[in-house]
Structures are given as structure tokens and as C-alpha cells.
C-alpha positions as CSV (number, residue, x, y, z in Angstrom):
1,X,-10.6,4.0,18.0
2,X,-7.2,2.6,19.0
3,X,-8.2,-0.8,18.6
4,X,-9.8,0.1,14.9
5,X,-6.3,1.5,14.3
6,X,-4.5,-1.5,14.9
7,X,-6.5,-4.0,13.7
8,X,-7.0,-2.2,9.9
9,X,-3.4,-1.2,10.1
10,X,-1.7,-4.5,11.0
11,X,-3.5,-6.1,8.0
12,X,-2.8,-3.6,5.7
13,X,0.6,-3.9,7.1
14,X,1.1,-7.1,6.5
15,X,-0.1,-6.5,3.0
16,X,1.7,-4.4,1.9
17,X,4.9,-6.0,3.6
18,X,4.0,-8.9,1.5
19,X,3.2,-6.9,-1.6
20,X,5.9,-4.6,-1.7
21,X,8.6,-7.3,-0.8
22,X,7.3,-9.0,-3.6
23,X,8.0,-6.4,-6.0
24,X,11.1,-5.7,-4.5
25,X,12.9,-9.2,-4.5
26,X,11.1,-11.3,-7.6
27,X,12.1,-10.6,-11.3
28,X,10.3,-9.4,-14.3
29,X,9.5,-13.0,-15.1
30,X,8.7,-13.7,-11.9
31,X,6.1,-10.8,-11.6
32,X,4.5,-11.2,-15.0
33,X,2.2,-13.7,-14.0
34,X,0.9,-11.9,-11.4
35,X,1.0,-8.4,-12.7
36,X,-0.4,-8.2,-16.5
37,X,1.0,-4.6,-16.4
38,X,4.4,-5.1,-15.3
39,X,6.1,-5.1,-19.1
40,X,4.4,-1.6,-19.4
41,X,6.4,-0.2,-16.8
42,X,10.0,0.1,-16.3
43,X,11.6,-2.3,-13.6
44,X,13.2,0.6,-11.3
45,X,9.2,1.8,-11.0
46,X,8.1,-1.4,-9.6
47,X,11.5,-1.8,-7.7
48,X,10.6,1.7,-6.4
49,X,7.2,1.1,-5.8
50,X,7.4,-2.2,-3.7
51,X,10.1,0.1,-1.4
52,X,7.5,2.8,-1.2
53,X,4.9,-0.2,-0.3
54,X,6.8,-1.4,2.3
55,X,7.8,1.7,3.7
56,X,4.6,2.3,4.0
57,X,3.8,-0.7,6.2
58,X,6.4,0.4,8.1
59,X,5.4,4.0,8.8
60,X,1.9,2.7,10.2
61,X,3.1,0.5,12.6
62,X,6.5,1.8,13.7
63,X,5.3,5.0,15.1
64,X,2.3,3.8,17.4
65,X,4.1,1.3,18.4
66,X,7.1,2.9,19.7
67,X,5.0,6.3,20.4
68,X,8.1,7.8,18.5
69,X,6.7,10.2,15.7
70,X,3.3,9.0,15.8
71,X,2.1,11.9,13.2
72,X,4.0,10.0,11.1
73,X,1.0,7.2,10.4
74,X,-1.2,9.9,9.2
75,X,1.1,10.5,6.0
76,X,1.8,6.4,5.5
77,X,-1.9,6.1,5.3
78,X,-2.1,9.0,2.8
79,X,0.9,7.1,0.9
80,X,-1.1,3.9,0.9
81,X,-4.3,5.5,-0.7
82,X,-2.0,7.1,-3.5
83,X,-0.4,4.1,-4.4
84,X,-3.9,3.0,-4.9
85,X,-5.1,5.6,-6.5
86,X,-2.2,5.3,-8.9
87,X,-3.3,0.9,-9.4
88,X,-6.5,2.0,-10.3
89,X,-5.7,4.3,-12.7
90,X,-3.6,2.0,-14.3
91,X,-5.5,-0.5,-14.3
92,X,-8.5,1.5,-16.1
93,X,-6.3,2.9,-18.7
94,X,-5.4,-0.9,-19.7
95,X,-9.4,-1.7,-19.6
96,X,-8.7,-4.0,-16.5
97,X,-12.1,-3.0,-14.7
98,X,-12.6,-6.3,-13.7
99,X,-9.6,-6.9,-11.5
100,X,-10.0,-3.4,-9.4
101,X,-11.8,-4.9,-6.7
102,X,-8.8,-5.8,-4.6
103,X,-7.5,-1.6,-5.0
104,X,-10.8,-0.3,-4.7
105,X,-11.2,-2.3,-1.3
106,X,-7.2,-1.6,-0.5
107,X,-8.3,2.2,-0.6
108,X,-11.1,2.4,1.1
109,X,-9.3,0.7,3.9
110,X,-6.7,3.2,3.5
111,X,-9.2,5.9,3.9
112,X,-10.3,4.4,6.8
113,X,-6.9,4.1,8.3
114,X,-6.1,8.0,7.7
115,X,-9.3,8.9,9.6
116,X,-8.2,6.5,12.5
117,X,-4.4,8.0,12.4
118,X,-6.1,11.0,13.7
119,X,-6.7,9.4,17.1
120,X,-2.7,10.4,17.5
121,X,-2.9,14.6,16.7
């Protein structure tokens, strides 16, 4: 179950590493061709959201790794599928059904990773 652990929560990791530095770093005009949504939101949320994102990335990895804390995975996973849960919401309310598949595959593999962080209690 270990090895489950780290191999759905290294790529997630690196995702949301990716993702969240992203959102952190790049401007508004930067972002807009990649987010549709991103004028509908103010620019501290995504700001604030790419930290949360990598933060995230940071809580499932750091803890294993360093056996420091490891509880702490189980609520970085939970973060993760919020922050997914909030995409998809979003992206219903602006009638974007078609590009959910990436968040709906994000949460289930975040769902999975919070059933795996239990290997640690």
C-alpha cells in the first residue's frame, strides 16, 4: 500500500507543484489562455489557490518522506479533492462540462490517495 502511496502521490505532486506554481508566478494575461475562468475570479483567489495547490503537494510528500507528521498527508489529500471539488463546480456553473475530465480524474486520484494516507494512522 506504501508503494500505491508514492507512486499516486508523487504524480499528483508533481502536478500540483506544476499547477499551483503556475498560478502563483504567471499573470492574468498569462493565465487567460489556459484558464477561460480566470477573469471571473479575482487575482488574489488564484494567487491563493496556486499556494494552497502547492502546499498541498507539499504536505503529501514532506511528511512520509521525512516520517515527521505523517498524519499530516491524510488532510493534504482531503485539500486536494476540495480544490477539485471546487474546479468542478466552477466549471459546471460556466457550462464547461466538456473540459472536467482532467478534475474529475484529479479527484478520483485524490480519493484514492486519502484512502492510501491511511496506511500512516
Amino acid at each position: 500500500m506504501e508503494n500505491a502511496y508514492w507512486i499516486v502521490g508523487g504524480l499528483l505532486a508533481v502536478f500540483y507543484l506544476y499547477s499551483g506554481g503556475v498560478k502563483i508566478v504567471r499573470s492574468q494575461d498569462q493565465l487567460r489562455p489556459m484558464m477561460g475562468w480566470i477573469d471571473t475570479v479575482p487575482l488574489g483567489f488564484v494567487r491563493t489557490l496556486g499556494v494552497l495547490e502547492v502546499l498541498g503537494a507539499a504536505g503529501l510528500i514532506l511528511p512520509p518522506l521525512t516520517g515527521t507528521a505523517v498524519l499530516l498527508a491524510l488532510p493534504a489529500a482531503l485539500g486536494l479533492v476540495a480544490v477539485q471539488l471546487g474546479a468542478i463546480t466552477l466549471h459546471l456553473r460556466r457550462g464547461e462540462v466538456a473540459v472536467i475530465g482532467l478534475n474529475v480524474a484529479l479527484l478520483v486520484a485524490a480519493a484514492v490517495l486519502v484512502w492510501l494516507s491511511t496506511v500512516w494512522l
